[in-house]
C-alpha positions as CSV (number, residue, x, y, z in Angstrom):
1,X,107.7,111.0,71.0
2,X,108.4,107.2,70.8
3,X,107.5,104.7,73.6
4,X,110.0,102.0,74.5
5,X,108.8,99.0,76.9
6,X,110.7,95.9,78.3
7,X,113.7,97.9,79.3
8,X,115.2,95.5,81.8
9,X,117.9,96.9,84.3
10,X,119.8,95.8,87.3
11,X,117.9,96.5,91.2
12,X,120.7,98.7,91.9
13,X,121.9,100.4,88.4
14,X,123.1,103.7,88.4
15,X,121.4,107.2,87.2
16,X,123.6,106.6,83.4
17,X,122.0,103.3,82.8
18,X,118.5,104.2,81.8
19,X,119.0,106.7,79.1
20,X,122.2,104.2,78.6
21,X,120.1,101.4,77.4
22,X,117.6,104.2,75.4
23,X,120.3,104.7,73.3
24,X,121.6,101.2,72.9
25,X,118.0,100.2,71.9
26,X,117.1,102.9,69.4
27,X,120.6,103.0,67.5
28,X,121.5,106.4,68.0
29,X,124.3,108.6,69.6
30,X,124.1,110.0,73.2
31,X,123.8,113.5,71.8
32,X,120.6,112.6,69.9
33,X,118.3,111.6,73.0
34,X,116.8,115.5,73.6
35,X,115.4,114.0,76.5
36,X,113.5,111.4,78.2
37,X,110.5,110.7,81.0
38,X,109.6,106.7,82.8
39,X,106.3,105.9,81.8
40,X,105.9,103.2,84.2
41,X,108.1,101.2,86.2
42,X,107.9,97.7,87.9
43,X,110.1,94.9,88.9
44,X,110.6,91.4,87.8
45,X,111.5,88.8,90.8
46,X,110.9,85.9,89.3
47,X,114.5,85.1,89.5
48,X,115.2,84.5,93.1
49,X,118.0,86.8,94.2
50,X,118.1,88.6,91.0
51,X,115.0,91.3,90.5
52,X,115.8,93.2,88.2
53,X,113.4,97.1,87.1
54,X,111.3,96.9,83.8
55,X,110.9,100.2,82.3
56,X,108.7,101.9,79.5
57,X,109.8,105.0,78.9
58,X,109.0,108.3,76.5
59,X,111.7,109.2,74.3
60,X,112.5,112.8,72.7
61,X,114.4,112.0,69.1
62,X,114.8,114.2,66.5
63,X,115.7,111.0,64.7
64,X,112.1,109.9,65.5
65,X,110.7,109.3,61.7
66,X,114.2,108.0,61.1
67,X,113.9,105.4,63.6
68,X,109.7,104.4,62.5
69,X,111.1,104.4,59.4
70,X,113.7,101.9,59.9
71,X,110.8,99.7,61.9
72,X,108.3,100.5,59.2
73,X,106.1,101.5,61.7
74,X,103.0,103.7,60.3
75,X,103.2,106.7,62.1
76,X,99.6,107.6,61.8
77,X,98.3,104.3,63.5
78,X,98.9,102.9,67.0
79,X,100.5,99.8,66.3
80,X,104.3,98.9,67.2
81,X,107.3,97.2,66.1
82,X,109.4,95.2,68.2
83,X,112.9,95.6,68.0
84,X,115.8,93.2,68.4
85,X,115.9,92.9,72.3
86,X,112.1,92.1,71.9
87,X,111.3,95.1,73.3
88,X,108.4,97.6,72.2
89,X,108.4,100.6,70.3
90,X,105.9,102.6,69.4
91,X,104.2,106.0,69.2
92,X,103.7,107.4,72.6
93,X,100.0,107.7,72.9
94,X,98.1,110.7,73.9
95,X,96.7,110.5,77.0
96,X,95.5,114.0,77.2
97,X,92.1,114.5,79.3
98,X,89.7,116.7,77.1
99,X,86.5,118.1,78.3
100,X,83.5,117.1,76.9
101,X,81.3,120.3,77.4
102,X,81.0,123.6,78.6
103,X,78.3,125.0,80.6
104,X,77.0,128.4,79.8
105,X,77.3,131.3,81.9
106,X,73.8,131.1,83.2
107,X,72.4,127.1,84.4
108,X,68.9,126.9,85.0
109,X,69.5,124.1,87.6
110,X,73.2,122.7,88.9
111,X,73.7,119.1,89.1
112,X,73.8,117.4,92.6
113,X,76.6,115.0,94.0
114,X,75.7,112.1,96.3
115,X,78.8,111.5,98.2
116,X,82.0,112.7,98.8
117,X,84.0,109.3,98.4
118,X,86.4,109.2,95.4
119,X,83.8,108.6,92.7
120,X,82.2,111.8,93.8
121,X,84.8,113.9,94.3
122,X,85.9,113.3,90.8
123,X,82.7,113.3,89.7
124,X,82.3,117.4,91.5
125,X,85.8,118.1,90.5
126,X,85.3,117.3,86.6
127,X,81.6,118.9,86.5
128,X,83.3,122.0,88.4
129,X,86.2,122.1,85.9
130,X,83.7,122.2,83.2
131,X,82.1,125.2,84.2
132,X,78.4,123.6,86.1
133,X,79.1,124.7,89.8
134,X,77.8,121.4,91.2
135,X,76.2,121.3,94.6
136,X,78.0,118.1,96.6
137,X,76.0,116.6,99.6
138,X,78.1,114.4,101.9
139,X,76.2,112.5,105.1
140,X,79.5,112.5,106.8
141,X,81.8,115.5,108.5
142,X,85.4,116.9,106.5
143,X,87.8,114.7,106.6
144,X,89.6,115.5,109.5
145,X,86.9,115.9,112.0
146,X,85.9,112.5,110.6
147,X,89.5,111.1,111.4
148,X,88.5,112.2,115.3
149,X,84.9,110.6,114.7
150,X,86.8,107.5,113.8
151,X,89.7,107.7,115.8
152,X,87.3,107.0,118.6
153,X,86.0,103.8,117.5
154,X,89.2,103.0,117.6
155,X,90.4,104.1,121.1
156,X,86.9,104.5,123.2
157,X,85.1,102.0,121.3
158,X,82.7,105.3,120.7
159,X,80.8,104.9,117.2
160,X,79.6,107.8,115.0
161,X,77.1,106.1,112.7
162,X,77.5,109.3,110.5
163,X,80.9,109.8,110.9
164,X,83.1,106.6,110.4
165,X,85.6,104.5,108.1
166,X,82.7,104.7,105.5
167,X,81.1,107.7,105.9
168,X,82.4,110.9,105.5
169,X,84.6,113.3,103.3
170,X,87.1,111.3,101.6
171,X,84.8,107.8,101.7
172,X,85.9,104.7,102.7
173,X,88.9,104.6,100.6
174,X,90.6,107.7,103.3
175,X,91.3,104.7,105.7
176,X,92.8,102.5,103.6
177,X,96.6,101.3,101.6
178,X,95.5,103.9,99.3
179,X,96.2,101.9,96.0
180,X,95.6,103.2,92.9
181,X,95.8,100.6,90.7
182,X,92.8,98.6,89.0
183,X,92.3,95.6,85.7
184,X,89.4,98.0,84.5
185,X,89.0,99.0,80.4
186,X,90.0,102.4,80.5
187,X,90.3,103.7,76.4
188,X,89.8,107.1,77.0
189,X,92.7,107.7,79.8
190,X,90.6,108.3,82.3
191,X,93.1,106.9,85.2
192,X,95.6,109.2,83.7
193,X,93.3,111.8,84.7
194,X,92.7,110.7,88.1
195,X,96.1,110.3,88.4
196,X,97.2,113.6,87.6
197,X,94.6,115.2,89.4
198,X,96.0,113.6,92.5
199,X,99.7,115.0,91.9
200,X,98.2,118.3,91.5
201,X,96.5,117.9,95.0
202,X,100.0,117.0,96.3
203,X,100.8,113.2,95.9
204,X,104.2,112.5,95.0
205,X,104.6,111.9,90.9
206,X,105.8,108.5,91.1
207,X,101.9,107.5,91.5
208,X,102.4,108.4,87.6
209,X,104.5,105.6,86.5
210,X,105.2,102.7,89.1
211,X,103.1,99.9,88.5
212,X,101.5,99.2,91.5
213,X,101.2,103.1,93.1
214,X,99.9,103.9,96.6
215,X,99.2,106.8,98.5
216,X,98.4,105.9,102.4
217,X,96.2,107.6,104.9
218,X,97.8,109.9,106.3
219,X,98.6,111.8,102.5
220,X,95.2,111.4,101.4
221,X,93.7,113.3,104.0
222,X,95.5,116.4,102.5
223,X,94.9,115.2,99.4
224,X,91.2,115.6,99.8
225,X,91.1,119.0,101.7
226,X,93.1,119.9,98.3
227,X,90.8,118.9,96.6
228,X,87.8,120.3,97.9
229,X,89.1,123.3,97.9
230,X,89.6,123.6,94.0
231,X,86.2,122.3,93.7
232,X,84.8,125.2,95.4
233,X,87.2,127.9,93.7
234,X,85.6,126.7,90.8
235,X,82.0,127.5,92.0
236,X,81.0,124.5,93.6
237,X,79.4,124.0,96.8
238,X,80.1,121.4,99.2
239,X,77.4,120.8,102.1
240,X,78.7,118.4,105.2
241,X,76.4,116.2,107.4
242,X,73.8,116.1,104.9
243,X,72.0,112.8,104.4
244,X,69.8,112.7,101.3
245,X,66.4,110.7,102.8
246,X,64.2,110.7,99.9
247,X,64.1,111.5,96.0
248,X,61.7,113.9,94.3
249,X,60.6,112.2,91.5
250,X,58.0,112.9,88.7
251,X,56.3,111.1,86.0
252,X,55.5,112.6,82.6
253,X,52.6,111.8,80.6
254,X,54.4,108.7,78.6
255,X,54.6,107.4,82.1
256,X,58.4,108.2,82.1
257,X,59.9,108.4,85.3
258,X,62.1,111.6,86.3
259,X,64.5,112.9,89.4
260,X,63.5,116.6,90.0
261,X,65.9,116.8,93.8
262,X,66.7,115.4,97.1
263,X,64.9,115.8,100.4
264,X,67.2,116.3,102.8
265,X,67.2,114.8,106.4
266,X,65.7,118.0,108.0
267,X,62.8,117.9,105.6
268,X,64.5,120.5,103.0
269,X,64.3,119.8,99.2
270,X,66.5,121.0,96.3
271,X,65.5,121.0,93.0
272,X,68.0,119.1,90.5
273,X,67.4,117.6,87.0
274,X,70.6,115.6,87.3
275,X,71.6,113.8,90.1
276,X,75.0,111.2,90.5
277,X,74.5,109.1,92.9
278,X,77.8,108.1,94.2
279,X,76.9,106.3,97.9
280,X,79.7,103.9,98.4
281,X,79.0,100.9,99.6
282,X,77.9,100.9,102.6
283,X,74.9,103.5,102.6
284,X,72.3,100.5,103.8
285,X,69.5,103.3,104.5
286,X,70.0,105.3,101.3
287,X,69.8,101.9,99.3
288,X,66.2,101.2,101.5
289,X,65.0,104.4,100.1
290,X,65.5,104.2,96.7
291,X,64.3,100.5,96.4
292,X,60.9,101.9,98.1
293,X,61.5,104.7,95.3
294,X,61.2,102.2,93.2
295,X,64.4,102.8,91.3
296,X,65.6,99.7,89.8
297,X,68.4,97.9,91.5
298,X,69.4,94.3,91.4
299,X,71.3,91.7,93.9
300,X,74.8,91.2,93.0
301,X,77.6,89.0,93.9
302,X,80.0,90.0,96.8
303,X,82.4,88.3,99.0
304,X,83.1,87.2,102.6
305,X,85.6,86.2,104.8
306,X,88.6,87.4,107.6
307,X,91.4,89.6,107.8
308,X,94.7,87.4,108.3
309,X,97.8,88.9,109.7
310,X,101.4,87.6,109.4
311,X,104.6,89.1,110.0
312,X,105.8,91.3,107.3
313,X,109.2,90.2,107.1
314,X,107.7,86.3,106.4
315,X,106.1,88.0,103.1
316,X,109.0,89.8,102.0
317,X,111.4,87.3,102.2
318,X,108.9,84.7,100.5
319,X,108.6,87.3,97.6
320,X,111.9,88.9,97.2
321,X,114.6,86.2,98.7
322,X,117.9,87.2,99.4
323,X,116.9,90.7,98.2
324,X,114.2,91.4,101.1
325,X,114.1,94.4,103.1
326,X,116.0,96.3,99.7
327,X,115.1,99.6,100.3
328,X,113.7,100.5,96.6
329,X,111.6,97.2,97.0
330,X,109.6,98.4,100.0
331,X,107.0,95.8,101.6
332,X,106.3,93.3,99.7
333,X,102.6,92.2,98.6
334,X,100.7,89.0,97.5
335,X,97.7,87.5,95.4
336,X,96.4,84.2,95.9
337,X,93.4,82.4,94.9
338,X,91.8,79.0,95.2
339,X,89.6,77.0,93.9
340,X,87.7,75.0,96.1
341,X,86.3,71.2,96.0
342,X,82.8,73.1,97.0
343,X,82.8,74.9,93.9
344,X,83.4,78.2,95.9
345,X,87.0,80.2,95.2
346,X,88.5,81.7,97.7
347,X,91.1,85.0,97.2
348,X,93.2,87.4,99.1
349,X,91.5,91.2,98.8
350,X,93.0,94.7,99.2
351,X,96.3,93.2,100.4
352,X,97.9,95.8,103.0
353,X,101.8,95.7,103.2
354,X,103.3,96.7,106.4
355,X,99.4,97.6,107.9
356,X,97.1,97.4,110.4
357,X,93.8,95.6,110.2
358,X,91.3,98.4,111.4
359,X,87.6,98.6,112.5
360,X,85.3,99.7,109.9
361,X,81.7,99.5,111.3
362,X,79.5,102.1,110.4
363,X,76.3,100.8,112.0
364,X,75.5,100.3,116.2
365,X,76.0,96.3,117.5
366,X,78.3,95.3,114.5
367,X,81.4,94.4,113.9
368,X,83.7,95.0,110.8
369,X,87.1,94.6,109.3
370,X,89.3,96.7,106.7
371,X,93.0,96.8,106.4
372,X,94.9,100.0,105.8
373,X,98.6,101.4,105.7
374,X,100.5,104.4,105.2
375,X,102.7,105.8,102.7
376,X,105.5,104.0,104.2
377,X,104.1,100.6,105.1
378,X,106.2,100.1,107.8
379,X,104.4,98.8,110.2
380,X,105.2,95.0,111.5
381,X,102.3,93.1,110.4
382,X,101.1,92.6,106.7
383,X,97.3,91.9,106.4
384,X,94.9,91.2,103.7
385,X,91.5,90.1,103.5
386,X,90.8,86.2,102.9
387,X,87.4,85.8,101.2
388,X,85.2,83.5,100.1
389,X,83.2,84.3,96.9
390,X,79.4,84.1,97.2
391,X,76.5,84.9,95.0
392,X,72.6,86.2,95.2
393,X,71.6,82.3,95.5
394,X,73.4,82.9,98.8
395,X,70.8,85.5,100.3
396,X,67.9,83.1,101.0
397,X,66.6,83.0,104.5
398,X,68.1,86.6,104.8
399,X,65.6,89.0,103.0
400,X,63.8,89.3,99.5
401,X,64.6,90.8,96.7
402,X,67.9,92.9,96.0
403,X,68.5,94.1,99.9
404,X,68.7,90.5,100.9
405,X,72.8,90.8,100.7
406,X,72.6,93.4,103.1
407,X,70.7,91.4,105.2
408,X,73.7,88.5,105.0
409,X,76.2,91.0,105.8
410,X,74.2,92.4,109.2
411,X,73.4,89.0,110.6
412,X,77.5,88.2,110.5
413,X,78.6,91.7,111.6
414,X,76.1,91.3,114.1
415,X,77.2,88.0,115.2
416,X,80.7,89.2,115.1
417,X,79.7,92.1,117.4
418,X,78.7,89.0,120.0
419,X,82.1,87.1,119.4
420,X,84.2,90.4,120.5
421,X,82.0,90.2,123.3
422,X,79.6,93.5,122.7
423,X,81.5,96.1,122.7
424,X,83.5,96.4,118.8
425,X,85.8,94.0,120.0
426,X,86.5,91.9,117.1
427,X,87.1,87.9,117.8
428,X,89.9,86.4,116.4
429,X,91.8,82.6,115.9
430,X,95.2,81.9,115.4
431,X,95.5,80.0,111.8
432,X,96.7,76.9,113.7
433,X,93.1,77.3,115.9
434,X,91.2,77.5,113.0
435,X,92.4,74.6,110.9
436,X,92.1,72.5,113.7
437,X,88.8,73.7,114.7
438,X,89.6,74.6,118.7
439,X,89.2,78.1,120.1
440,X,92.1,80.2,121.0
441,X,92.7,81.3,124.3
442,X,95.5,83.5,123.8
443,X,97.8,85.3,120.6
444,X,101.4,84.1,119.8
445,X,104.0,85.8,117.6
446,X,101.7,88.2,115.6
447,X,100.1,90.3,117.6
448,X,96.5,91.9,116.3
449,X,96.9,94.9,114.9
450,X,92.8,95.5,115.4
451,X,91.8,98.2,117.6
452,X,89.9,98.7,120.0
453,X,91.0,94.8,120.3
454,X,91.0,91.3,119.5
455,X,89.2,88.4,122.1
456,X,90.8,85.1,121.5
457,X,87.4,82.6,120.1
458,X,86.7,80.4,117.8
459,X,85.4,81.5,114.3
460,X,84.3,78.0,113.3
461,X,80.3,79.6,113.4
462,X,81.1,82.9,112.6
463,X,80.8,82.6,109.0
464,X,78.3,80.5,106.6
465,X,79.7,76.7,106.9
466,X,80.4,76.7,103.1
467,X,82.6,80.1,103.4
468,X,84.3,78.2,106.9
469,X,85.0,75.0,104.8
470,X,86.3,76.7,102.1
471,X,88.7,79.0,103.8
472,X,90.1,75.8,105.8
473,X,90.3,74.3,102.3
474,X,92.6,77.5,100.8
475,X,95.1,78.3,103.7
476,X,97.4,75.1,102.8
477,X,97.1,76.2,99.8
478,X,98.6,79.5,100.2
479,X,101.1,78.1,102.1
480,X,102.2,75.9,99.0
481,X,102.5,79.2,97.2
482,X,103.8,81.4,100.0
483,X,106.1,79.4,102.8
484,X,104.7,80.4,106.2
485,X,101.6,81.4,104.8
486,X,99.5,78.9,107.4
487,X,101.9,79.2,110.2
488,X,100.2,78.4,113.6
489,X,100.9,82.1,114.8
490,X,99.2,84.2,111.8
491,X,96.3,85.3,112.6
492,X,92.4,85.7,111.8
493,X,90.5,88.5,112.8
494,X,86.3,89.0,111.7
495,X,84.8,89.8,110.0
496,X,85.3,91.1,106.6
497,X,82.1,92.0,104.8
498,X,82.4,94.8,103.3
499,X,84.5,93.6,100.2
500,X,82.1,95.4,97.1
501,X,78.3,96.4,97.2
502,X,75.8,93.5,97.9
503,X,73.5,95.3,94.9
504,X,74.1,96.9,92.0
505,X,71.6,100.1,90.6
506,X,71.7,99.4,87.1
507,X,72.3,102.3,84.4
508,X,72.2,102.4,80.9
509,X,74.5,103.3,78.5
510,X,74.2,107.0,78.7
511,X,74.6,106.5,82.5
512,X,71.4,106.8,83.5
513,X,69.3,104.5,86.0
514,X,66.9,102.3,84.1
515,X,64.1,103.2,85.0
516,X,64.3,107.1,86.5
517,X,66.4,109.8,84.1
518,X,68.2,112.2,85.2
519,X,70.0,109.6,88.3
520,X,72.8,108.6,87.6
521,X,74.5,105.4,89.5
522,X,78.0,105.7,89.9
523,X,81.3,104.3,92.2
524,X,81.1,101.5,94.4
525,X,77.8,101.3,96.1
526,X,75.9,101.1,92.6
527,X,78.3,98.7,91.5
528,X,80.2,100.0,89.1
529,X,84.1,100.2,90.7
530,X,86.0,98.7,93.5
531,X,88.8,100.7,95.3
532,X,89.7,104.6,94.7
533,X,91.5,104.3,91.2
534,X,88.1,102.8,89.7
535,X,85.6,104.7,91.8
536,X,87.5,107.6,90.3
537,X,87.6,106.8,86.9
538,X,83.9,106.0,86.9
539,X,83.2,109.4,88.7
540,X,84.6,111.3,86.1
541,X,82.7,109.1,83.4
542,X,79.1,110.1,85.4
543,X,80.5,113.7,85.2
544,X,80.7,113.6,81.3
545,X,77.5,111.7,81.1
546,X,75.6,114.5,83.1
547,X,77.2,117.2,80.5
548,X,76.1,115.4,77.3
549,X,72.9,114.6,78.5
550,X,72.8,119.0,79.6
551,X,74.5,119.5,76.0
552,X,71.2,117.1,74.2
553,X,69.2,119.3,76.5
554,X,70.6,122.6,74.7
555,X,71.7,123.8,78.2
556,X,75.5,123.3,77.8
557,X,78.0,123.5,74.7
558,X,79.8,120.5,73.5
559,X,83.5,120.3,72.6
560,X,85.8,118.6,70.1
């Protein structure tokens, strides 16, 4: 088949104009396009009142060699010509998943799964699809009597510390926009994998082609029952509410460090050789007990800031003109960043379109924010987080060594906890407030979407004073970039902590930690992926690490 990018088309063309403008492109008749399939689609609204789709598409020729011929493209390479509109053409590349190994019909020992966030349920799914029966151990409840566990944070103000936004089947990425997009190197197609995987468990197959895909709450949840179920047809076993307190681990007679199992919080061990540790995040006591394990982990830069809310429709008309509230443009989205006279840059994070901000706390006495949104986005508020970049220099004065971060991020949830007034209320300042440095006493034209609620106060100390200056410093800016972006009414809620992991548990090249074999860091909370798509991708990678390093071992067969 032959790839064709840069096919640009009207907002509202009709069904005949895409394989229209195939045809016009490759120089051939109508009757010789066997077929066709989008590859990806996005839009282009740089011209105000004119956005216009940009397609790639897959094209089924049987004047194929004709057509490389006449571009004197080498078939056999992946290179491409461009033809006369300026457009792309090339060999559609194979983006085929293939399986690294197989495991025999008889394993001595089945490899263990931290976590049942995205990175390990890819990394479960993959090692189940290749034949190893994985055993997955998940602190947190199934996703749906997790939803109830969290639903009453948000309505009692009741919090689960096992059971939460972060914890649980589905990890945090469950409440969330769902987005499924990421800038990572990814040669081997492993997105396309995680993509796929997801259709299969029933998301809808545009997630396969538009540029920017999303998937919402409310579908994932579904998504990951699916999920879990094929897992377990597949011979593996999935074990809820159980938190992994301590490593076995045993050193040979070269002084090499190995992971022989998990001791689990009622005192029972399991033996493993091959353990992926894929925590998230947020899993502060986990990270404790493998630092007094010894296993070799390392501060790592992170960000803070607020969630800001502003009406949705201000967004989409900033970003699609004339053409806002076009129902095949949807909510509209945003990234800003800024570079601040303090040397710190400050961004916009996991922008939610048409969302709610949404308390994401997982320990007692603190207070923190996420965004999320549904399928739809159709709620009346857009939100995204507004942080300020900040580094292991940063940690001083708030613990040694590579857990100081975590000690950062409890003193401000904490803090935050005190703002809200003590019981997960978050505080929050109008924009206006805050640039002018005077607390709010009461909300205007954006309400917060934050439940259990938002108190009106002053977030002037409620931050480090570099990360407050520099945020004042970036919200003008925005506003040059996005009109209404620092209207008085928009709002700031806190805090918003919990942007990447504070440490990261270094792993070599075959996947391995440093300094213990047979553990394997993976997904966010080792710091190796931020959001679902990349979690994914880097759960399936710690699968196929795990079966080469069974395959050295003689225990498993290799393919291709």
């Amino acid at each position: 088949m032959l790839r064709l990018t840069d096919i640009k088309l009207p907002l509202d063309h009709d069904a005949a104009a895409l394989p229209a403008a195939i045809v016009a492109r490759l120089g051939i008749h109508a009757d010789e396009l066997a077929g066709y399939s989008i590859a990806r689609r996005s839009h282009d609204a740089r011209k105000r009142g004119a956005i216009s789709w940009i397609y790639s598409v897959d094209v089924d020729t049987p004047r194929e060699a004709d057509i490389l011929w006449r571009l004197q493209l080498d078939a056999e390479v992946a290179q491409f010509a461009r033809d006369a509109d300026g457009g792309k053409v090339m060999k559609t590349p194979d983006t085929t998943y293939r399986f690294v190994a197989r495991a025999p019909e008889h394993l001595p020992l089945r490899p263990i799964v931290i976590g049942m966030g995205p990175c390990g349920l890819f990394a479960a799914l993959v090692l189940a699809q290749m034949g190893f029966r994985p055993l997955v151990l998940e602190r947190g409840k199934e996703v749906r009597e997790r939803t109830k566990d969290t639903w009453g944070l948000w309505r009692k103000k009741i919090l689960n510390p096992e059971s939460n936004v972060q914890f649980g089947e589905g990890g945090a990425g469950t409440f969330s926009d769902g987005k499924l997009y990421s800038q990572i190197s990814d040669k081997h197609h492993h997105g396309r994998k995680v993509l796929a995987e997801f259709v299969a468990a029933g998301a809808p197959a545009e997630i396969l082609y538009v540029s920017k895909p999303h998937i919402g709450t409310f579908r994932l949840v579904s998504m990951v029952e699916h999920m879990r179920a094929t897992i377990e047809s597949l011979g593996g076993e999935i074990r809820f509410s159980q938190r992994v307190d301590d490593l076995l681990v045993e050193s040979d007679t070269a002084g090499t460090r190995h992971v022989r199992g998990v001791v689990l919080a009622d005192g029972a061990q399991l033996r493993a050789d091959h353990v992926v540790l894929a925590l998230g995040h947020s899993a502060r006591d986990t990270f404790t007990m493998l630092h007094d394990r010894a296993v070799f982990m390392e501060a790592k830069p992170f960000s803070i800031g607020f969630r800001i809310e502003h009406p949705q429709s201000l967004i989409d008309q900033a970003r699609f003109g004339p053409q806002a509230g076009h129902p095949l443009l949807g909510a509209a989205d945003y990234k800003l960043v800024h570079h601040c006279r303090n040397g710190r840059s400050v961004y916009s994070f996991c922008m939610c379109p048409g969302g709610t901000v949404v308390a994401a706390a997982s320990e007692p006495g603190r207070v923190v924010t996420n965004g999320m949104s549904q399928y739809s986005r159709n709620e009346r508020n857009a939100n995204a987080a507004i942080v300020c970049g900040i580094t292991p220099e940063d940690y001083a004065g708030y613990g040694d060594g590579p857990l100081a971060g975590i000690g950062l991020q409890r003193h401000w949830e904490s803090l935050a906890f005190e703002l809200g007034g003590g019981d997960y209320t978050a505080p929050g300042q109008l924009v206006g407030d805050f640039l002018a440095n005077r607390a709010s006493v009461q909300f205007g034209a954006v309400q917060p979407s934050y439940t259990p609620a938002v108190r009106p106060s002053n977030l002037d100390a409620s931050l480090p004073r570099y990360a407050i200056d520099a945020i004042r410093e970036a919200l003008p800016a925005f506003d040059r970039q996005i009109r209404g972006f620092g209207m008085h009414d928009a709002l700031l809620t806190g805090v918003e902590t919990r942007t990447s992991s504070p440490l990261r548990i270094t792993r070599g090249e075959d996947g391995q930690s440093l300094n213990t074999r047979g553990l394997y860091p993976a997904g966010e909370g080792a710091g190796y992926a931020g959001g679902i798509f990349s979690a994914g991708v880097d759960g399936i990678r710690m699968a196929e690490a795990v079966a080469r390093s069974l395959v050295a071992a003689g225990q498993a067969h290799a393919i291709g």
